[in-house]
N, C-alpha and C positions, 0 to 999 in steps of 0.2 A: 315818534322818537327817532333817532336821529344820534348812530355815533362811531367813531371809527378810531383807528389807533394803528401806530407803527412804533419799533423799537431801529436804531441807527447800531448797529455795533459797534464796537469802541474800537476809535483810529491809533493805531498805537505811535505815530509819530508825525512831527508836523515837520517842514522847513519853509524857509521864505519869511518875509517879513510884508506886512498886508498894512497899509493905510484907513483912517476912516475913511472913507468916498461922503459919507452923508448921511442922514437923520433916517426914522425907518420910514422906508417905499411912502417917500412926498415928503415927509415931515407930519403926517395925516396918523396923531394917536385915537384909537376907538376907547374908548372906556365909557361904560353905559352901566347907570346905576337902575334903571327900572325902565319902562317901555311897554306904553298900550296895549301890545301885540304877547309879553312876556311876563313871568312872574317877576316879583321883584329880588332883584340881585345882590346880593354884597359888594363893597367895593371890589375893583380887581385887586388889590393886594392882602384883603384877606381871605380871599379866595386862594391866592397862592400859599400862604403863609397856613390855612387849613388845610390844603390837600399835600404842603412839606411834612407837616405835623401827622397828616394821617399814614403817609409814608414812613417816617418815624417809627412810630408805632408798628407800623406791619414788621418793620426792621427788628424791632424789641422782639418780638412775637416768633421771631426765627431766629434770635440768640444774636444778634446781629450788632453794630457800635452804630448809634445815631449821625444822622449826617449832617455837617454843619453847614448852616445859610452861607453861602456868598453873594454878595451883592452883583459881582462882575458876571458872574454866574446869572444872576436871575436878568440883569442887561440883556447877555447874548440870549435868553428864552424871551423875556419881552421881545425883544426885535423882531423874533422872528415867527411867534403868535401874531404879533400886529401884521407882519408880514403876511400872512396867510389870510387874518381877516377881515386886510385891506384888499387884498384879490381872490376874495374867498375861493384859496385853492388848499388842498390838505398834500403837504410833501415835506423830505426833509430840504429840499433842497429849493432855496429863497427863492425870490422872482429876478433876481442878480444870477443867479446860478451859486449861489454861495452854500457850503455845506457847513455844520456846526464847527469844525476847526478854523475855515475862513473866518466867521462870525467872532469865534473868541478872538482870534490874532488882531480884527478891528477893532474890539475892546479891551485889546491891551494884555490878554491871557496869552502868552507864547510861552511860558516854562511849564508846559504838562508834558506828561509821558503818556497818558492816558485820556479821552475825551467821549464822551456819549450823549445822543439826547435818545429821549422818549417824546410823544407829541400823540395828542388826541384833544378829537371835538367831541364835543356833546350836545345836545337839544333836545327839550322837550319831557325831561325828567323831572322828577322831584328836588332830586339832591346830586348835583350834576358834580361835586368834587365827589361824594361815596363813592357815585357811577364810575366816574373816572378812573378811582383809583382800585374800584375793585375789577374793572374790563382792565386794565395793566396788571393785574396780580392771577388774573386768569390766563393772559397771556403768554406763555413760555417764551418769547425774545424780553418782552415789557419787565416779566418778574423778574427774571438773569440782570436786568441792568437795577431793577430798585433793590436787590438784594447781594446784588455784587459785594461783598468784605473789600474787595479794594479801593473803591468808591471814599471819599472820604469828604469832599466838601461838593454842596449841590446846591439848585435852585429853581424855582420854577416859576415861570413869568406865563401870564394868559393876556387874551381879550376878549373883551364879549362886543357881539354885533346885538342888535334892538329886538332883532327876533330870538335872541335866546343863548343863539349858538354861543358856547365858549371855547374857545381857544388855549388848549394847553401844551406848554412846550418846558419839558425837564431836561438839565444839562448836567451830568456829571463832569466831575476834574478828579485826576489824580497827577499831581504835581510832579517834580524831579526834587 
């Protein structure tokens, strides 16, 4: 087994205005629906779309207001799971040198006041979204950011590699 995790604490201000430069690291998307070596997978986006849901829930569970999908949102987390596990490296910070505020301001997110990610891999479990999302709820940086009240729209993008690993990356926004 196989799993690690980090919490970004939230940037409370951005400036500058940032271009796309280009596709994620090559253009090279990973998305693996099953694999000789692994069990078999769900696609990647019910994979994200159950462990938003299972965060949800944990939110409920501590009196908390659900957090609403955004697409632009789960963009800047795709990017930057594929990013990690096209150079299978575990970091917040891309193989550009890019951190999650650079990442939204490429996808067009420049009016936050507020910005976070969360990020962890997993391998080698049964139920590697539960895993995931209960090793972040165990976490004291990980729980502070999924349980945040200010929080108010999120998203969460993965990748999975052949062997297993999956790749998760959560981005909070809190707008202006």
């Amino acid at each position: 087994m196989l799993f690690a995790l980090t919490a970004l604490c939230p940037a409370q201000s951005y400036s500058g205005a940032l271009q796309l430069t280009g596709t994620a690291v090559g253009g090279v998307a990973i998305k693996v629906e099953t694999s000789a070596n692994s069990p078999s997978l769900p696609s990647t986006a019910s994979i994200e779309r159950a462990a938003f849901d299972l965060i949800n829930k944990e939110r409920a569970a501590n009196g908390d207001a659900p957090l609403v999908w955004s697409e632009k949102a789960a963009e800047v987390a795709r990017t930057h799971s594929l990013d990690m596990a096209n150079g299978q490296f575990f970091s917040h910070r891309g193989t550009d040198g890019s951190m999650v505020d650079d990442r939204a301001g490429r996808a067009g997110i420049n009016d936050w006041q507020a910005i976070s990610e969360n990020i962890a891999y997993v391998r080698g479990v049964e139920d590697p979204i539960g895993f995931a999302v209960a090793k972040w709820m165990a976490s004291p940086s990980h729980r502070k950011n999924l349980l945040d009240k200010r929080w108010k729209e999120s998203a969460i993008g993965v990748a999975a590699l052949p062997d297993g690993t999956i790749y998760f990356t959560q981005v909070f926004i809190l707008r202006f």
